[in-house]
VEXLORO-237944 format. One line per 10 residues: number of its first residue (from 1); their letters; for each residue x, y, z of N, C-alpha, C. Coordinates in steps of 0.2 Angstrom, whole numbers. Each point is the difference from the previous one (the first is absolute). Layout:
N
NUM	a	X Y Z X Y Z X Y Z; ... $
! end
This chain:
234
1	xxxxxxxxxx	1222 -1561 -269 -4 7 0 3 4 -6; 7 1 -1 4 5 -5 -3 -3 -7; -2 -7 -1 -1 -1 -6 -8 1 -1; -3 1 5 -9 1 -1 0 7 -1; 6 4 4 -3 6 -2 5 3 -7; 5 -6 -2 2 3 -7 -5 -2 -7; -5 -4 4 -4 -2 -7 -6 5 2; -3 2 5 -4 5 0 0 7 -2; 8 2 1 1 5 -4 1 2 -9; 3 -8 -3 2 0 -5 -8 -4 -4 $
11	xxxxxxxxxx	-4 -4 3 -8 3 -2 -4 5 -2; 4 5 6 -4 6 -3 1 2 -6; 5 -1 -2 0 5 -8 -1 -5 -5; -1 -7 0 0 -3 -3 -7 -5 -1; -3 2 5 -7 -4 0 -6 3 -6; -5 -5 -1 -5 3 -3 -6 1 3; -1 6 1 -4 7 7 -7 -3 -3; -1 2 -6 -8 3 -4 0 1 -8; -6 2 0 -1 4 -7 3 7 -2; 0 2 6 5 7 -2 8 -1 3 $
21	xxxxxxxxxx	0 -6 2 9 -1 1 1 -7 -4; 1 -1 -4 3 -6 -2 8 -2 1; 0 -7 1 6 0 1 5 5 -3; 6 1 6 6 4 -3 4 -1 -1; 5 3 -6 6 -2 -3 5 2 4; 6 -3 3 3 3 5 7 1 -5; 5 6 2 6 1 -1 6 -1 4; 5 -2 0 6 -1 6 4 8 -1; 4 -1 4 4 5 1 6 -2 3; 6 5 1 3 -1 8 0 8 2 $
31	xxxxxxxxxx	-2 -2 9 -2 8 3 8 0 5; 2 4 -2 6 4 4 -1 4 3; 3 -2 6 -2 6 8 7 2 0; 2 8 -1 6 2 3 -2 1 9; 4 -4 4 0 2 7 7 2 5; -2 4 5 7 2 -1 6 -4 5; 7 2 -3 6 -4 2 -1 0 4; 10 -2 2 2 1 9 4 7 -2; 4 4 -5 2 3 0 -4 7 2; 0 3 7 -1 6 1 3 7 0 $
41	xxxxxxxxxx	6 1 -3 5 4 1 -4 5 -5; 2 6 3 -2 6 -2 4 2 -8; 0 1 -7 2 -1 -3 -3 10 -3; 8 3 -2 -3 7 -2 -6 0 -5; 0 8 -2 -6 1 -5 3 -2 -5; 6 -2 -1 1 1 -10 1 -8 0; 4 -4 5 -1 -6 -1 -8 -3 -1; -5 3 5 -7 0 -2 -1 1 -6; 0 6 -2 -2 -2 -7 2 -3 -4; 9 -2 -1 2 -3 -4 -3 -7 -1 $
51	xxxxxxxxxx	-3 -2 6 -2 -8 2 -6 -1 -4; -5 6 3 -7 -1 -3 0 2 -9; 4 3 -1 1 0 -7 0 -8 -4; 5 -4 2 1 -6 -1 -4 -3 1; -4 -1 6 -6 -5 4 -5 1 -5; -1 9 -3 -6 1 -4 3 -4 -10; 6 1 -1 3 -1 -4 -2 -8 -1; 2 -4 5 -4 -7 -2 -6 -2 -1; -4 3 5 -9 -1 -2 1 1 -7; -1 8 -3 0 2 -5 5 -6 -8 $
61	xxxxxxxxxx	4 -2 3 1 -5 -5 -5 -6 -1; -1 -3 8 -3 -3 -2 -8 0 -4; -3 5 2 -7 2 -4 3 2 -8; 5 1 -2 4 1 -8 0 -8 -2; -1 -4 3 5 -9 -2 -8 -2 0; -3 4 3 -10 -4 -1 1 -5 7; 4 -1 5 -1 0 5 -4 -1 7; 0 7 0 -6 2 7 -3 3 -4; -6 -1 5 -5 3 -4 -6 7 7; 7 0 4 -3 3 6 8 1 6 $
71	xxxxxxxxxx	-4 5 3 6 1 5 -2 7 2; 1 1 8 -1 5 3 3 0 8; 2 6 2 3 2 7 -8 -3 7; 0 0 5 -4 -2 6 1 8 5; -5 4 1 0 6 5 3 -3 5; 5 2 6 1 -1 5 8 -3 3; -2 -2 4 8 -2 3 0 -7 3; -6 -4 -2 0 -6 2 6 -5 -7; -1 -6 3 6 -3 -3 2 -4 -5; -7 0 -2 -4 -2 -10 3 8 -3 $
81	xxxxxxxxxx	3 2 -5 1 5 -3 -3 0 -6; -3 -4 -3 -1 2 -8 -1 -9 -2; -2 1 -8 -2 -7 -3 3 3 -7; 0 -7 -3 1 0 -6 -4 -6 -4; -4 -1 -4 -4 -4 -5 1 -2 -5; 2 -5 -2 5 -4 -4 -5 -4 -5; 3 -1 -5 -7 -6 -3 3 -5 -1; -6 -6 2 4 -6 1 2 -5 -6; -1 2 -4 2 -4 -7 10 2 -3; 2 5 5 7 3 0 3 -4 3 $
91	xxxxxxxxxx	-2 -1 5 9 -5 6 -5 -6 2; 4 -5 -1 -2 -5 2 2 -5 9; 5 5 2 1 -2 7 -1 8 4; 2 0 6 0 3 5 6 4 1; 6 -3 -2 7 2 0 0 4 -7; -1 -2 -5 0 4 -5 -5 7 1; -6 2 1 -2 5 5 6 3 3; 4 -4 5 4 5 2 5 3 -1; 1 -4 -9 6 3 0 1 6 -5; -8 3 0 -2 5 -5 2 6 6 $
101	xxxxxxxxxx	0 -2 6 3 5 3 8 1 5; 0 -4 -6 11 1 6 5 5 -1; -6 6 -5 4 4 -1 -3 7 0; -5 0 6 -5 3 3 7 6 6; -1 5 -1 7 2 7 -2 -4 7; -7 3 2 -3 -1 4 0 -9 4; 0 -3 -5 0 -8 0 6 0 2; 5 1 -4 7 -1 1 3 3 6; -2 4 3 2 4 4 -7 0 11; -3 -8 -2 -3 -1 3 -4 5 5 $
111	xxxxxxxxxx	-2 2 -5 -6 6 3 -6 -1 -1; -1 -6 -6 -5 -4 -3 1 -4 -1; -6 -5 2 1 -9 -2 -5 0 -4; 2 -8 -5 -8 1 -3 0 -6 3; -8 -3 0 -4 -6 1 -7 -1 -8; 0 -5 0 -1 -2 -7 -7 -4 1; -5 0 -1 -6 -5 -1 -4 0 -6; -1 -7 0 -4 -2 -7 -8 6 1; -4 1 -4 -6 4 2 -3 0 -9; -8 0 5 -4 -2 -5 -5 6 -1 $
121	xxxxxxxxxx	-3 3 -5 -7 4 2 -4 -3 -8; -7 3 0 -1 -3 -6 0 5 -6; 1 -4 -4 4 4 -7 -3 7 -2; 3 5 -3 -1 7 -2 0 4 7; 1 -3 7 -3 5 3 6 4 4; 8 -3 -2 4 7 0 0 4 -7; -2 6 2 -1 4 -10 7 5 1; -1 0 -8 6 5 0 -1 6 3; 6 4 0 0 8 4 -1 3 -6; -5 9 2 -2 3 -4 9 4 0 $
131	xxxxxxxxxx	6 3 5 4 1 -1 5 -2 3; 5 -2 1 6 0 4 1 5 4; -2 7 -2 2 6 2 -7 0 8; -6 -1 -3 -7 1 4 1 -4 5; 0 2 8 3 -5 5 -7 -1 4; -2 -4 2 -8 0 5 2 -4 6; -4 1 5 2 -6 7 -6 -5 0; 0 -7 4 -4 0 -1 0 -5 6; -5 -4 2 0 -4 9 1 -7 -3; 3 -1 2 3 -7 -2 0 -5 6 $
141	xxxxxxxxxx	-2 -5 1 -1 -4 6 3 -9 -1; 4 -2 3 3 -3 3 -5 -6 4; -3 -5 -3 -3 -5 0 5 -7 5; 1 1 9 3 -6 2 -4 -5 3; 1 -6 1 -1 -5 5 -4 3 4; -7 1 4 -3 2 7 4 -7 4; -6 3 8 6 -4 5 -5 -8 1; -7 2 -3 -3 -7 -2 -1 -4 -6; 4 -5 3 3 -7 -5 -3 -6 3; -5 -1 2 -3 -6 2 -2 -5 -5 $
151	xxxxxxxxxx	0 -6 -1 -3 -1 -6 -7 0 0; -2 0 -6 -6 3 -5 -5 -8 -2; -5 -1 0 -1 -4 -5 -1 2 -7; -1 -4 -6 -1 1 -5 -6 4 -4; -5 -1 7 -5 5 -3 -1 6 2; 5 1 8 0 9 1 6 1 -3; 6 -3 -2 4 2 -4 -2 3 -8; -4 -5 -2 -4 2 -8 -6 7 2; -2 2 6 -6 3 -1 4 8 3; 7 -1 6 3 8 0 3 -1 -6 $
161	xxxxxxxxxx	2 -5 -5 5 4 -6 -2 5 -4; -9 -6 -2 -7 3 -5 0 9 3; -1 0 8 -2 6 1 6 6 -1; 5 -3 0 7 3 0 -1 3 -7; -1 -3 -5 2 0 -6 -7 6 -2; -5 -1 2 -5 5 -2 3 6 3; 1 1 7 3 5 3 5 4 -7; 4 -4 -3 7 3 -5 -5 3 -5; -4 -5 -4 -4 7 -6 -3 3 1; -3 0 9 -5 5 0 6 6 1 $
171	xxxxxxxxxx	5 0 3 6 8 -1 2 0 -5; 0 -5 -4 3 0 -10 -6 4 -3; -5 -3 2 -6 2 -4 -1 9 2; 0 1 7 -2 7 3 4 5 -4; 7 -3 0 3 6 -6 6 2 6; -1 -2 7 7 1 6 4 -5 -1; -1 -5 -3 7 -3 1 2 -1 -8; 6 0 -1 4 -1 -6 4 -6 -1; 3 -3 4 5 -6 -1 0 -4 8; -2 -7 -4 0 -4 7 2 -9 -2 $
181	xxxxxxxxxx	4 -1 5 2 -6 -4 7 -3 5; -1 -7 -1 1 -2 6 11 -3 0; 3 -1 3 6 -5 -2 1 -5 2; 3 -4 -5 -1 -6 -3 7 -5 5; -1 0 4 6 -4 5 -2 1 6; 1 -4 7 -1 -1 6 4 7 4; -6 3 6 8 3 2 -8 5 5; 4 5 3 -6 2 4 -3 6 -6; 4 1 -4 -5 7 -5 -3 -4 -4; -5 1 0 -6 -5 -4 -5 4 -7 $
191	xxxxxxxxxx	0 8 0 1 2 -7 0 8 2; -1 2 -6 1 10 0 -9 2 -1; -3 8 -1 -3 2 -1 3 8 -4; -3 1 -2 3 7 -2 -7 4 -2; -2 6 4 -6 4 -2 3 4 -5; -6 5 -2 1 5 -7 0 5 5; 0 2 6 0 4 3 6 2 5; 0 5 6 5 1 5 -3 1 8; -7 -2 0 -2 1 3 -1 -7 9; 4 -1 1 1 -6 6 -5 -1 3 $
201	xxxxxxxxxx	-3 5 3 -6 -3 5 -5 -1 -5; -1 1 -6 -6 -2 -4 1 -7 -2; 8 -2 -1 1 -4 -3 -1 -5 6; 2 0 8 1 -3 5 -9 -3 0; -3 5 -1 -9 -2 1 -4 -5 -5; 4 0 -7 -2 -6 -4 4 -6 3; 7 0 2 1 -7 -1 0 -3 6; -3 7 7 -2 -5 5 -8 -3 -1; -2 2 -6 -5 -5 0 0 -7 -3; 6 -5 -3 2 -3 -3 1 -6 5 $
211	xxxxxxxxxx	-5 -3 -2 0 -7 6 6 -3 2; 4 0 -5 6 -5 4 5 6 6; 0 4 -2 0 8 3 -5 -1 6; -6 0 3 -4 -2 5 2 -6 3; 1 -4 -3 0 -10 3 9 1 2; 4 5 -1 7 1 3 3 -7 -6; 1 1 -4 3 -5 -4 5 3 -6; -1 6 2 5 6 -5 2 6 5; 4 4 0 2 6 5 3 5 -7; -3 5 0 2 5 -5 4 6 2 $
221	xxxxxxxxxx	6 3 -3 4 3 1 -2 5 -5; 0 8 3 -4 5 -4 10 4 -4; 2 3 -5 3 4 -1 -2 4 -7; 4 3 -1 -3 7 -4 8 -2 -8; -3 -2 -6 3 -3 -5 1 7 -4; 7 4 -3 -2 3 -5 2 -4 -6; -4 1 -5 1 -2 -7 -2 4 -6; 1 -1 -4 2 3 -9 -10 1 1; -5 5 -1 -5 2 0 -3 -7 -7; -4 -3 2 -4 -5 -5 0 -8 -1 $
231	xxxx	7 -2 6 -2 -6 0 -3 -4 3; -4 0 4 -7 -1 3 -6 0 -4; -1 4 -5 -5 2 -3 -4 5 1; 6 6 4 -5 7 4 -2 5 -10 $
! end
């Protein structure tokens, strides 16, 4: 079942739609999730900032080294804190990823952990930022495993992927969705989405129409992503 629904997801941005979608070029990446540690201890305001100085201090190297090409804070208190977007022609393992962060305060000081996954989208579609300084939010969703895993045959497997995949250009095409694309490994997280907007229930109303999303074969997680204004293509 894990491997029907890895090849359905990783068809979607690969397959050839139409005359107005011709096959895609896909790009890799690695997606870094900062989620949070075990260390809870209440830590003052100047260690606060000294820490967040540092944590921001290594992003910021890394986007200098041509690195990441992305990275942003998550609204809220749930326990995914932020991402980071790496290009994948940089690190060749998993460990090496992590070790771009052993000097993060935050990391070292187990208040953050990072988690590391190969990720795909198809090519051009993270764009550069208009600023560093310009911050925007944006609904970012969390594409899991649904709780039906039954197996499929071949041809309702090929006909929810078909429908799956026009579902994605028609939010690409409509101008609400910015970045969609799946990871590239076994596991319950099966890809991301990221609107050009911050609007959740708008965003919750497109992708409950998303047949694998009706057929329970994906469960989506709604949060609110800030990021550098433009990498989406708003």
């Amino acid at each position: 079942m894990k491997v029907l629904l890895t090849c359905l997801l990783c068809l979607c941005y690969g397959a050839s739609m139409s005359q107005e979608h011709p096959k895609i070029e896909l790009e890799n990446f690695w997606f870094v999730y900062f989620v949070r540690g075990e260390n809870k201890e209440t830590a003052d305001d100047a260690a606060r900032a000294k820490a967040m100085e540092g944590h921001l201090g290594n992003l910021n190297r890394l986007v200098d080294e041509g690195k990441a090409v992305a990275a942003g804070p998550f609204e809220g208190t749930q326990d995914r804190r932020g991402i980071v977007i790496l290009k994948g022609d940089k690190f060749k393992t998993k460990e090496e990823v992590v070790k771009e962060f052993a000097n993060d305060p935050f990391v070292k000081a187990d208040r953050l952990r990072v988690e590391v996954r190969k990720w795909a989208t198809t090519k051009g579609s993270v764009k550069k930022w208009k600023t560093p300084e310009e911050m925007k939010s944006y609904v970012f969703v969390v594409l899991d495993l649904g709780t039906e895993r039954s197996p499929m045959s071949d041809k309702e497997g090929s006909e929810l992927q078909t429908a799956h995949l026009k579902h994605i250009f028609a939010m690409k095409d409509s101008g609400e969705l910015g970045i969609a694309g799946p990871f590239l490994e076994d596991g319950e997280m099966r890809g991301i989405l990221i609107f050009k907007h911050k609007d959740i229930e708008k965003a919750k109303k497109l992708v409950e129409q998303d047949p694998l999303f009706k057929a329970d074969r994906l469960r989506p997680t709604y949060l609110v992503l800030w990021m550098a204004a433009g990498i989406v293509g708003d």
